[in-house]
Residue frames as qw, qx, qy, qz and C-alpha x, y, z in Angstrom:
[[0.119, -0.915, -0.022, 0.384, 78.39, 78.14, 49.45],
 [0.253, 0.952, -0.165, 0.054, 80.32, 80.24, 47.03],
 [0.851, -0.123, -0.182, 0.477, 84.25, 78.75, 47.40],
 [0.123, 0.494, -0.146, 0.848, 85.00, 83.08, 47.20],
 [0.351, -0.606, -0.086, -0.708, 82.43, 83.86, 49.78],
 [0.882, -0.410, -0.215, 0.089, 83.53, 80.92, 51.84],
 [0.549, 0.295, -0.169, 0.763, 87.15, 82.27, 51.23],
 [0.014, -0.675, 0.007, -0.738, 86.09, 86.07, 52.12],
 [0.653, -0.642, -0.151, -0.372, 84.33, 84.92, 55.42],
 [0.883, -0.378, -0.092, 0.264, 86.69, 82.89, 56.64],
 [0.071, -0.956, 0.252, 0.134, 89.25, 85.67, 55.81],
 [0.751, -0.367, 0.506, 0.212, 91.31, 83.25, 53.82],
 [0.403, 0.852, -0.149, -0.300, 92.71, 85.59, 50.97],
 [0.809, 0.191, 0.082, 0.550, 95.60, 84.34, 48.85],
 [0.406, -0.755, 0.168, 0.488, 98.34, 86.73, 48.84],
 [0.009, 0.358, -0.713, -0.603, 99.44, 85.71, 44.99],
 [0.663, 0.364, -0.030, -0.653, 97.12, 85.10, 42.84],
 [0.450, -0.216, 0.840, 0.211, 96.93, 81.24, 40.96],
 [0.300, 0.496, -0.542, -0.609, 97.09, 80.45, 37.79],
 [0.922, -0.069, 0.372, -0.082, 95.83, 77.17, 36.17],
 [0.357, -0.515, 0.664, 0.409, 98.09, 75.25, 33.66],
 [0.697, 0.416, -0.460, -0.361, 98.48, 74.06, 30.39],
 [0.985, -0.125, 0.067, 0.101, 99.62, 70.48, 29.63],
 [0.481, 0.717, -0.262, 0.431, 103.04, 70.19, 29.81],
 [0.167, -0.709, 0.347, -0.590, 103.91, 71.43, 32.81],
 [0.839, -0.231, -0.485, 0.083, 104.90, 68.70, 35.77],
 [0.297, -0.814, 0.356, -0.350, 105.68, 68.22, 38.98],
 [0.802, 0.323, -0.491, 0.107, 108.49, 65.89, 40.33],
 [0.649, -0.701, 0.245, -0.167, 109.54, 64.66, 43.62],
 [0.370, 0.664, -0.628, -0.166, 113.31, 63.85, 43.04],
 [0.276, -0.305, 0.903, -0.125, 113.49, 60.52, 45.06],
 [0.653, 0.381, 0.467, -0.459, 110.52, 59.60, 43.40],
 [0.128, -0.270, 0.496, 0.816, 111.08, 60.54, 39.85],
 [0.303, 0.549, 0.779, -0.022, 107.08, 60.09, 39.17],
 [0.017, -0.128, -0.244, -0.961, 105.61, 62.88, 37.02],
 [0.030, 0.538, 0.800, -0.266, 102.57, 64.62, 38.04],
 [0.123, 0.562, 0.440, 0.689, 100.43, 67.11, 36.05],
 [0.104, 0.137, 0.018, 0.985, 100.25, 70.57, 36.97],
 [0.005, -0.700, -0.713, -0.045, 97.06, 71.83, 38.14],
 [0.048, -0.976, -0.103, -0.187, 97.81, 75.66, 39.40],
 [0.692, -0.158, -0.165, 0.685, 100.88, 77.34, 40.43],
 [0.092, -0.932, -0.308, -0.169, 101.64, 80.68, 41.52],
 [0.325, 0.641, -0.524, 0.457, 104.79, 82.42, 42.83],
 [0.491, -0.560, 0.492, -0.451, 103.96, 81.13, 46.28],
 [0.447, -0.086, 0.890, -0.010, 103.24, 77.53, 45.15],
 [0.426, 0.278, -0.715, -0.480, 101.63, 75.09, 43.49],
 [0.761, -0.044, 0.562, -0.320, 99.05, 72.19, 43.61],
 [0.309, 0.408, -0.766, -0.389, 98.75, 68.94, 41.97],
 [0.937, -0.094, 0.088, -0.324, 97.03, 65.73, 41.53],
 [0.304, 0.455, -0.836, -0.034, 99.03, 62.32, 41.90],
 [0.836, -0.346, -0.295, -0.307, 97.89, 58.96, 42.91],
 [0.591, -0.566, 0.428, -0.384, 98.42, 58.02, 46.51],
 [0.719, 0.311, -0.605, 0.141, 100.99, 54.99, 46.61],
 [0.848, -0.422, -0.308, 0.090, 101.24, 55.28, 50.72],
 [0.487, -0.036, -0.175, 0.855, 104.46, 57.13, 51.21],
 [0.032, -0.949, -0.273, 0.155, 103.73, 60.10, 52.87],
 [0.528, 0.569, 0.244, 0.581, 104.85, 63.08, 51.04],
 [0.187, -0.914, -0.354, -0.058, 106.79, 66.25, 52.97],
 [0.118, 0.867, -0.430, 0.222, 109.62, 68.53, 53.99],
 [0.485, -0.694, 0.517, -0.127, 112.35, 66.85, 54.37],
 [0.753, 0.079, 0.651, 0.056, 112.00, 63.76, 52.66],
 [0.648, 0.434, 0.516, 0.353, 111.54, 64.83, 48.90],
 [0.009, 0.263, -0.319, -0.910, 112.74, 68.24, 46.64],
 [0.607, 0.577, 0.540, 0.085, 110.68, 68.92, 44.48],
 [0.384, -0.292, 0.507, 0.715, 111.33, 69.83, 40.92],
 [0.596, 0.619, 0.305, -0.411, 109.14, 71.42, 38.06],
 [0.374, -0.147, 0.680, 0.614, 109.76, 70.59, 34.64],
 [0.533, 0.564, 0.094, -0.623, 108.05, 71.93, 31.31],
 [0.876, 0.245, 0.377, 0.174, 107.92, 69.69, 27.85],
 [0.378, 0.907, -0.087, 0.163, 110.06, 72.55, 26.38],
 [0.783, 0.017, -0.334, 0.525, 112.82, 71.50, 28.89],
 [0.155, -0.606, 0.253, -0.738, 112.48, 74.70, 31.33],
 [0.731, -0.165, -0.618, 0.238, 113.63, 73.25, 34.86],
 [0.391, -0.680, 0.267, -0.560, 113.10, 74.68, 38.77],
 [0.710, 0.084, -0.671, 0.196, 115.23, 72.47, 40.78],
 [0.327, -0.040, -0.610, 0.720, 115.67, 72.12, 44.43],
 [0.239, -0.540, -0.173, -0.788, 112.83, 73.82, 45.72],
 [0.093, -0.017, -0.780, 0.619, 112.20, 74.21, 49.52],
 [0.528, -0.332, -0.303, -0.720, 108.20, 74.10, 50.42],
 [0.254, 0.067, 0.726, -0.636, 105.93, 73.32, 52.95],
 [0.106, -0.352, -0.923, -0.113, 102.84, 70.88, 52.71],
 [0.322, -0.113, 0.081, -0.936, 99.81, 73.42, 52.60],
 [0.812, 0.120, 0.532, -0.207, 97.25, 69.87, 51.83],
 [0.223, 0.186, -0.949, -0.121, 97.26, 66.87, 50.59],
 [0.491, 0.175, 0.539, -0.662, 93.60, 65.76, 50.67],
 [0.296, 0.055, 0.859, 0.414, 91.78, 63.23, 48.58],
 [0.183, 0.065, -0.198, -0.961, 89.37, 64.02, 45.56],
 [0.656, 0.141, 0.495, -0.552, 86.95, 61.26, 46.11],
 [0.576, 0.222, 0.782, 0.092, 86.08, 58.26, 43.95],
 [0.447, 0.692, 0.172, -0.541, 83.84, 60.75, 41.98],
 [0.290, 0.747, -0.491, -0.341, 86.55, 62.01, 39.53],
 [0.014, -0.618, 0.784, -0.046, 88.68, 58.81, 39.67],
 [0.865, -0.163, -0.060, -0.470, 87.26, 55.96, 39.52],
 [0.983, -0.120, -0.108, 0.088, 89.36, 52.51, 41.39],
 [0.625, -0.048, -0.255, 0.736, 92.49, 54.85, 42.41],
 [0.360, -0.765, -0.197, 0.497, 93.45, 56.82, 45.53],
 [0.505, 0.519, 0.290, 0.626, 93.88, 60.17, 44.02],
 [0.368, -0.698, -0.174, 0.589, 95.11, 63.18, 46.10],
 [0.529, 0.551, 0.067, 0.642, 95.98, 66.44, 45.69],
 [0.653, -0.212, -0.116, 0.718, 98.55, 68.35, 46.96],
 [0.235, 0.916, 0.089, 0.314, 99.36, 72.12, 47.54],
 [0.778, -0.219, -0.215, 0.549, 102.37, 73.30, 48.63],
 [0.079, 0.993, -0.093, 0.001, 103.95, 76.82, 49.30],
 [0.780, 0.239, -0.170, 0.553, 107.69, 77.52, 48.58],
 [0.594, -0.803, 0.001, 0.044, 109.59, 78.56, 50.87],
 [0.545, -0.686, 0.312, 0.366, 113.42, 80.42, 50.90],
 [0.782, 0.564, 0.254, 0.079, 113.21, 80.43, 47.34],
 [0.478, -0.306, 0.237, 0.788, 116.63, 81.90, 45.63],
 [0.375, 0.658, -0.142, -0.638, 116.30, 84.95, 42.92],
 [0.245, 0.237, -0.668, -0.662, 117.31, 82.41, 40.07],
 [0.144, 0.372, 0.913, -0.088, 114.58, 79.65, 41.36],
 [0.258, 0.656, 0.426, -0.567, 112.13, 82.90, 41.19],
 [0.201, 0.510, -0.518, -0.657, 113.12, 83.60, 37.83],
 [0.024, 0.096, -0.930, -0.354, 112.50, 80.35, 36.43],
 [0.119, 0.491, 0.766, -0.397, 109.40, 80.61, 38.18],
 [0.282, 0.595, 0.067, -0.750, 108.30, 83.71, 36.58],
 [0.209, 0.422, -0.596, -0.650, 109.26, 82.17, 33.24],
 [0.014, 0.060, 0.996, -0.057, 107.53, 79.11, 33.67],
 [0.171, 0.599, 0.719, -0.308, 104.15, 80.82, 34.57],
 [0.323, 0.511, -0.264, -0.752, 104.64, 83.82, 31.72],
 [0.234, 0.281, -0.768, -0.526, 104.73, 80.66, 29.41],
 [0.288, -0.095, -0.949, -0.088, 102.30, 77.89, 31.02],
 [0.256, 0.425, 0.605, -0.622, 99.53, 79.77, 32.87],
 [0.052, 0.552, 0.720, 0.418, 96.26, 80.17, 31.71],
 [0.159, -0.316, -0.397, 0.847, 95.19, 83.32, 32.02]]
């Protein structure tokens, strides 16, 4: 089925529209300090791919942090674990590859700012 028409039925609209990304664009869990490519992002959130090392990944444990190769930085960000579901061998071949969406959550006005500036400059649209 249709991933819209599965969307529509199940009445599971987005609320903010997502963007995909250029390269560039990362995502960073600060205790971590791994970098993981962008995939979409959106004023509510943001997904990503990263390979599955076993730590489980969620509020409380890790910030996350976006960074851009231009040096444009969204620190501290509060979110919630939306999934975190793997993509299958298919893509990947001989590593656990997941991907993540999160929503943000209690955001300040300058976090939203950076946000805006981040996705005027690194969405595809």
């Amino acid at each position: 089925m249709v991933p819209f028409l599965k969307r529509l039925l199940l009445l599971q609209i987005r609320r903010r529209r997502r963007y995909k990304t250029r390269d560039g664009v990362y995502v960073i869990y600060e205790q971590s300090m791994l970098k993981n490519q962008l995939d979409t992002i959106s004023m509510g959130g943001l997904s990503f791919y990263y390979v599955d090392n076993g730590h489980k990944i969620d509020k409380g444990s890790y910030a996350l942090a976006v960074f851009t190769d231009n040096n444009m930085r969204l620190t501290n960000v509060p979110f919630k674990t939306v999934s975190d579901v793997e993509t299958g061998e298919i893509l990947f071949r001989k590593k656990r590859i997941k991907r993540q969406s999160v929503q943000f959550e209690q955001m300040t006005g300058r976090q939203k700012d950076k946000l805006r500036q981040i996705i005027d400059s690194y969405a595809l649209r």
